[in-house]
C-alpha positions as CSV (number, residue, x, y, z in Angstrom):
1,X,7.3,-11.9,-34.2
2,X,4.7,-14.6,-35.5
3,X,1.1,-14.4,-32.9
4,X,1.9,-18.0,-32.4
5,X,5.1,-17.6,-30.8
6,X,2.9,-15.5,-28.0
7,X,0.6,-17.2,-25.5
8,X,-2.5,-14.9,-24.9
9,X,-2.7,-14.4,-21.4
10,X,-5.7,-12.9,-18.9
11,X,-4.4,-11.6,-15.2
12,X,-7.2,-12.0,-12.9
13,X,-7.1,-10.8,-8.9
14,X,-10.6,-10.1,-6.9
15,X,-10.3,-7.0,-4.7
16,X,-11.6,-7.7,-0.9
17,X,-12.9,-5.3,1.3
18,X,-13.6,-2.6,-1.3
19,X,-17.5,-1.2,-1.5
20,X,-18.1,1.2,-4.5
21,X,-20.1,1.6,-7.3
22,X,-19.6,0.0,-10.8
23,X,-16.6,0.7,-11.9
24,X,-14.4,0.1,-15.3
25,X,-11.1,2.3,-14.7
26,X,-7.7,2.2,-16.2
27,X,-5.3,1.7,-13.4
28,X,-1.8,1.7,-15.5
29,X,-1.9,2.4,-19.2
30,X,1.8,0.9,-19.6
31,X,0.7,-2.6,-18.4
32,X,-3.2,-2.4,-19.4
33,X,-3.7,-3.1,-16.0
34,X,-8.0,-2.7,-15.4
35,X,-9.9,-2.5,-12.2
36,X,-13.3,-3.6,-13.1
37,X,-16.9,-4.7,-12.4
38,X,-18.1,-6.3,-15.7
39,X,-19.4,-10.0,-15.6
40,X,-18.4,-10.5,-19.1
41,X,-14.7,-10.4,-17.8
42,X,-15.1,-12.6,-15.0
43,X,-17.2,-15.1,-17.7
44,X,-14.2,-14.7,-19.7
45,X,-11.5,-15.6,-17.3
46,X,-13.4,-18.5,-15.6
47,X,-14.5,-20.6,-19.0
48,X,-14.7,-24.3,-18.5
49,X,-10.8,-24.9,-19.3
50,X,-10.2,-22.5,-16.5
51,X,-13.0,-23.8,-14.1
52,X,-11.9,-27.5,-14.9
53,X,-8.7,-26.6,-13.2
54,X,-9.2,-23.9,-10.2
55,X,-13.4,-24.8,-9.2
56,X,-15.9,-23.5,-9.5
57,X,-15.9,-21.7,-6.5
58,X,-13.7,-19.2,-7.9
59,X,-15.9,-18.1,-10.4
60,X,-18.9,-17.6,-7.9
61,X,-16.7,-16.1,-5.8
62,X,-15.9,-13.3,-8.6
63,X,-19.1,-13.0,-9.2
64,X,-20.3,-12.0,-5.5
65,X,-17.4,-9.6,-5.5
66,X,-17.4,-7.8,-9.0
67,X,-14.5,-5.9,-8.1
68,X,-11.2,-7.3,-9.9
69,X,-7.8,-6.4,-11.2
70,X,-8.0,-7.7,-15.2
71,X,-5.1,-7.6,-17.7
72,X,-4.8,-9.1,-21.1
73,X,-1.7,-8.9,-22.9
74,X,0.3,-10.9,-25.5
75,X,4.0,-12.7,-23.8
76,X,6.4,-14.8,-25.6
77,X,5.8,-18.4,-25.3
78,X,9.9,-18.8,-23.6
79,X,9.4,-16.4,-21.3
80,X,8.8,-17.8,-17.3
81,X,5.7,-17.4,-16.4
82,X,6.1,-18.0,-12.9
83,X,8.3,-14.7,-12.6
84,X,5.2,-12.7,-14.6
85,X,2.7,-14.5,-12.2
86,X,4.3,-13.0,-9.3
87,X,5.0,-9.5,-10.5
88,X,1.3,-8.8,-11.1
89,X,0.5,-10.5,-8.4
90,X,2.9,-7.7,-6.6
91,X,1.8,-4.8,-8.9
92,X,-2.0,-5.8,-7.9
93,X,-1.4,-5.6,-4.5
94,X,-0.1,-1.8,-4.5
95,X,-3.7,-0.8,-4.9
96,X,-4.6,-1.5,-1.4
97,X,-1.6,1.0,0.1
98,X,-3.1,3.9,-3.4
99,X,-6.6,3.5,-2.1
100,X,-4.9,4.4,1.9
101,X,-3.2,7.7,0.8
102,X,-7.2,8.5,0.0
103,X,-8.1,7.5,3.5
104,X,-8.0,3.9,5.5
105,X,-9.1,0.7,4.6
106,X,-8.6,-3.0,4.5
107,X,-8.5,-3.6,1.0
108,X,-6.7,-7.1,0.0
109,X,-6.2,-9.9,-2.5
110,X,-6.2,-13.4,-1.6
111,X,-5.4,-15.9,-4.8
112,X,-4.6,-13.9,-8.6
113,X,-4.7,-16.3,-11.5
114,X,-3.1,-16.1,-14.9
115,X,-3.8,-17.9,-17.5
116,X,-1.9,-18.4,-20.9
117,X,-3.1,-20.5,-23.9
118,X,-2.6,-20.4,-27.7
119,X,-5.1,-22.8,-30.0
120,X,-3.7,-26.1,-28.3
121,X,-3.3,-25.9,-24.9
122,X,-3.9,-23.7,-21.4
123,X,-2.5,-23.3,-18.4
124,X,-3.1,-21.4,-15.3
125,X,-0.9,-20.4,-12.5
126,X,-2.8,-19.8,-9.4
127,X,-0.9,-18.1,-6.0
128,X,-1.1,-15.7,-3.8
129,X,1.0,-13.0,-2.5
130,X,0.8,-11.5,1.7
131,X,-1.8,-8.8,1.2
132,X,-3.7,-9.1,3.9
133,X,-4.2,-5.5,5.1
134,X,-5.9,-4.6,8.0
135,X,-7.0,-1.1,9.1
136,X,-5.3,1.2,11.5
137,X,-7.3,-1.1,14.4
138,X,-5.9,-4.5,12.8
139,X,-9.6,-5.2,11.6
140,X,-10.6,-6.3,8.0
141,X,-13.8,-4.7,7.2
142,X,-15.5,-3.1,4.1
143,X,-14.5,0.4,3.5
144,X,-16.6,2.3,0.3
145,X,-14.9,4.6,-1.7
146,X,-16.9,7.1,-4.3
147,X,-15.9,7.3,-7.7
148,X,-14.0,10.6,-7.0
149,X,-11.8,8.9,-4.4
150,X,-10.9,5.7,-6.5
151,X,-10.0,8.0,-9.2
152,X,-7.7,9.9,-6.5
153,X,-6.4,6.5,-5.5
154,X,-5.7,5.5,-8.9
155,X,-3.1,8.9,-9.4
156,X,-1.4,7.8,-6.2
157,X,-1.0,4.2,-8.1
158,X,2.0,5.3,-10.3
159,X,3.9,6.8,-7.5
160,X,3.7,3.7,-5.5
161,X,4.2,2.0,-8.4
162,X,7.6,3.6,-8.9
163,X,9.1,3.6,-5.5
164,X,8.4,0.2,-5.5
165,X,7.9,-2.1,-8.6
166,X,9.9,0.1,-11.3
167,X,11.5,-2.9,-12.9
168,X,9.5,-6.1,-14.2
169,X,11.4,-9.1,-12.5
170,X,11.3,-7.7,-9.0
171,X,11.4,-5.3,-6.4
172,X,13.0,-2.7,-5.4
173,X,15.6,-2.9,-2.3
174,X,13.7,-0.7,0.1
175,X,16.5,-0.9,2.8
176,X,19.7,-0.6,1.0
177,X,21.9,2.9,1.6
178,X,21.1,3.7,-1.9
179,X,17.2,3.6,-0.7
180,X,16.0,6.9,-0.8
181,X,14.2,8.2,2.3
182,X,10.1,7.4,1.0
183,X,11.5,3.9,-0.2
184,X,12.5,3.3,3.2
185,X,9.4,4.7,4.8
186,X,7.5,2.9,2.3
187,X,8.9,-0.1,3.3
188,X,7.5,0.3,6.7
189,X,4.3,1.6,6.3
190,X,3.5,-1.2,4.0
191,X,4.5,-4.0,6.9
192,X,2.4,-1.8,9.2
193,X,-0.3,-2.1,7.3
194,X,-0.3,-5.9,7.1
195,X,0.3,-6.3,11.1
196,X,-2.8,-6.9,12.7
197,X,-1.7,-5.9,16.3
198,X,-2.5,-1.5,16.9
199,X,1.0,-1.9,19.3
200,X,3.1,-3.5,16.0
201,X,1.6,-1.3,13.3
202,X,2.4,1.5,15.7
203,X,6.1,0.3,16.1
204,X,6.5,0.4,12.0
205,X,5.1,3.5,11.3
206,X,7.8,5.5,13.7
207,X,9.8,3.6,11.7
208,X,8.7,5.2,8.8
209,X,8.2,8.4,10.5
210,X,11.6,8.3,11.3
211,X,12.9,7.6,7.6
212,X,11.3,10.6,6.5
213,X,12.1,13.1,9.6
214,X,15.0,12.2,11.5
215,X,18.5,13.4,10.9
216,X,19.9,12.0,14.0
217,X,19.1,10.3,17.2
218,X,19.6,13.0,19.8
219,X,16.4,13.6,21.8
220,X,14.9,11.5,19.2
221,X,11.1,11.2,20.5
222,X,10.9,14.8,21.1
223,X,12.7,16.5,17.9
224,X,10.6,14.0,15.6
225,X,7.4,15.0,17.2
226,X,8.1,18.8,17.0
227,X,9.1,18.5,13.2
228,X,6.2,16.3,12.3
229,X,4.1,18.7,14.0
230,X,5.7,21.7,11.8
231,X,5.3,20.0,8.5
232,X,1.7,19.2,9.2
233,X,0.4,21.9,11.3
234,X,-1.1,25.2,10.0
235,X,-1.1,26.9,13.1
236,X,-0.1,27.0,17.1
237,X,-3.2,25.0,17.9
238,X,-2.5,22.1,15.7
239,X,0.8,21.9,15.9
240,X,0.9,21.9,19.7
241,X,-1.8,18.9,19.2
242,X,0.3,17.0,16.5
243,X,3.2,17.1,19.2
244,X,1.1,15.6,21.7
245,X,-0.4,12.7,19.6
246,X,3.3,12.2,18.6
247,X,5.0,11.9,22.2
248,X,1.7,9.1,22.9
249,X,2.9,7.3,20.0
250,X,6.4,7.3,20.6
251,X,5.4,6.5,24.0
252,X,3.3,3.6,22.8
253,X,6.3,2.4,20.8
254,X,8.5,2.8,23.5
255,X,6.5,-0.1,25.7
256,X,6.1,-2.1,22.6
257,X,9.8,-2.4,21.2
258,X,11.5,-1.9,24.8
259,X,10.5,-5.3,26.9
260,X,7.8,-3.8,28.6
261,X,4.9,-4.4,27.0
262,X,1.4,-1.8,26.2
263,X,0.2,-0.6,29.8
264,X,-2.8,-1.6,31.3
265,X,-4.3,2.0,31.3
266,X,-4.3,1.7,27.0
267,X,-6.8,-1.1,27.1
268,X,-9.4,0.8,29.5
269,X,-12.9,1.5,27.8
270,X,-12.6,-1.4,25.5
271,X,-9.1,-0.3,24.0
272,X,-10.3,3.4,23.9
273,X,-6.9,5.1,24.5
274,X,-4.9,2.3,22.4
275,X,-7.3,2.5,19.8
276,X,-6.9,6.3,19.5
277,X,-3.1,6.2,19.4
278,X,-3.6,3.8,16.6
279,X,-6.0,5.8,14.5
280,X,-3.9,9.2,15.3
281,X,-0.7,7.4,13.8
282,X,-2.1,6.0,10.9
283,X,-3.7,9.6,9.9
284,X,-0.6,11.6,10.9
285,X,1.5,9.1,8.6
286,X,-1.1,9.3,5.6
287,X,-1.3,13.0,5.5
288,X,2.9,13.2,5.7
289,X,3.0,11.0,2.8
290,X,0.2,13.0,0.8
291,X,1.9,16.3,1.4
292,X,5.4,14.7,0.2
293,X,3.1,13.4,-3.0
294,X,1.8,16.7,-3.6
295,X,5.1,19.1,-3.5
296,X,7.3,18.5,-6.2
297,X,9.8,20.7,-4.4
298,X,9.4,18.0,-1.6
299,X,10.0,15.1,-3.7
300,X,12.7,16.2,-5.1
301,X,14.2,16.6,-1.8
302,X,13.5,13.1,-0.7
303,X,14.6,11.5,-3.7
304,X,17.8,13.2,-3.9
305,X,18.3,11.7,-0.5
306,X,21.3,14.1,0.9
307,X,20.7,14.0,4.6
308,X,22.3,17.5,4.8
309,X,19.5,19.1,2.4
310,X,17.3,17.6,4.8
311,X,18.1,19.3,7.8
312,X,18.6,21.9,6.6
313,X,15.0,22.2,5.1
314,X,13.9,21.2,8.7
315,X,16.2,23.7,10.7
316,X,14.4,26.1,8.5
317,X,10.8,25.0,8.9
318,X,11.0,25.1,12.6
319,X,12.6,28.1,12.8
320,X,10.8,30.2,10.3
């Protein structure tokens, strides 16, 4: 194919709420997909063409953040560039839910611009996609991550990548019967994670919990707790306090989803107890999802997604 059948094209997303130091790392080597610092990229993007069409105040606002997701990449002039738009704009966006397997944050993206030109003309397509994040407390603040932990986040990247984005025009159906189990609780944990109400995100991560733990709905609150608290906990001790941060989320989720509402005790102390609840789910969620991450053994067993093998693995887990 002749170059000038190709547009050349430059994907540009800031990153919010992210403090680190310079970085310049690969983030997927399939889709030359960059997460950057440099201020010859941003310079780049935003040249007058560009500028003449978004402002100028997307340029300075690039340069007060110097964290951005940057990809350049030849695409046949026929192709539709809204779908493309959209698709790194989704792609971009998994970074925020990598960088929370590491430990929480609010990391988000607001407007992603692409642009594609040849020697006669440019154009640039200018959206945004609902990333707003909040932490486990529904607050968007700046979390900093060392280079060690972005480069942990970055390995979770093609996991998430694949449970979620594996083909270019769209997403996956997290929701269908032919979901596996982490799809599903995927699915969940990522609504959580844009909810900005503790009670809400609360409510979608038992949802999650319960994609990845429950094998039916007798006794529900209680078996859930007790197997959570076996995969996780290393000993008596921790288990015994697992199952007790588990019954006060269920029981938080129980006044949320069941007409009653969050008790007036939970917002004592300025939100002490509520905020607790919040903080244990989010971490007890986060460190299921890292353990299913690190076991092959365990992945395999999700993504086969045979409710029997399931059990069974549980029955024998609690019982051991």
């Amino acid at each position: 194919m002749k170059s000038t059948e190709n547009f050349k094209c430059i994907f540009f997303n800031n990153i919010h709420g992210l403090e680190s130091e310079n970085i310049e790392l690969l983030l997927s080597e399939k889709y030359h997909l960059i997460i950057s610092h440099e201020e010859k990229k941003i310079n780049k993007f935003f040249n007058p063409h560009v500028i003449n069409i978004v402002g100028r105040a997307q340029l300075e606002l690039g340069l007060s953040l110097k964290k951005f997701v940057w990809t350049e990449f030849d695409y046949p002039k026929e192709e539709n560039y809204e779908l493309i738009h959209a698709w790194f704009l989704r792609t971009s966006t998994i970074i925020s839910n990598a960088f929370w397997i590491v430990k929480d944050n609010s990391i988000r993206f607001n407007t992603g611009h692409l642009s594609y030109f040849d020697d006669k003309s440019i154009t640039v397509k200018s959206n945004t996609t609902h990333s707003q994040y909040s932490n486990c407390l529904g607050k968007k603040n700046i979390t900093n991550f060392n280079n060690n932990e972005i480069i942990e986040a970055l390995n979770y990247f093609d996991f998430l990548f694949g449970i979620t984005l594996n083909k270019e025009n769209g997403e996956l159906d997290h929701t269908s019967a032919e979901a596996n189990r982490i799809n599903r609780a995927y699915y969940y944990i990522d609504l959580a994670r844009k909810s900005y109400d503790i009670g809400t995100k609360v409510s979608l991560h038992c949802s999650a919990f319960e994609c990845l733990f429950s094998v039916d709905n007798i006794e529900l609150s209680h078996r859930l707790s007790e197997t959570v608290a076996y995969f996780l906990g290393e000993n008596f001790e921790r288990r015994k306090e697992i199952y007790k941060q588990m019954k006060e989320i269920y029981g938080l989720r129980s006044t949320v989803t069941h007409g009653s509402g969050i008790k007036k005790e939970l917002f004592k102390n300025n939100e002490e107890n509520l905020n607790r609840i919040g903080i244990n789910c989010d971490s007890l969620m986060r460190n299921c999802i890292r353990k299913i991450i690190a076991n092959e053994n365990l992945k395999k067993l999700y993504f086969e997604n045979n409710t029997e093998n399931i059990r069974v693995y549980f029955i024998d887990l609690v019982l051991s």
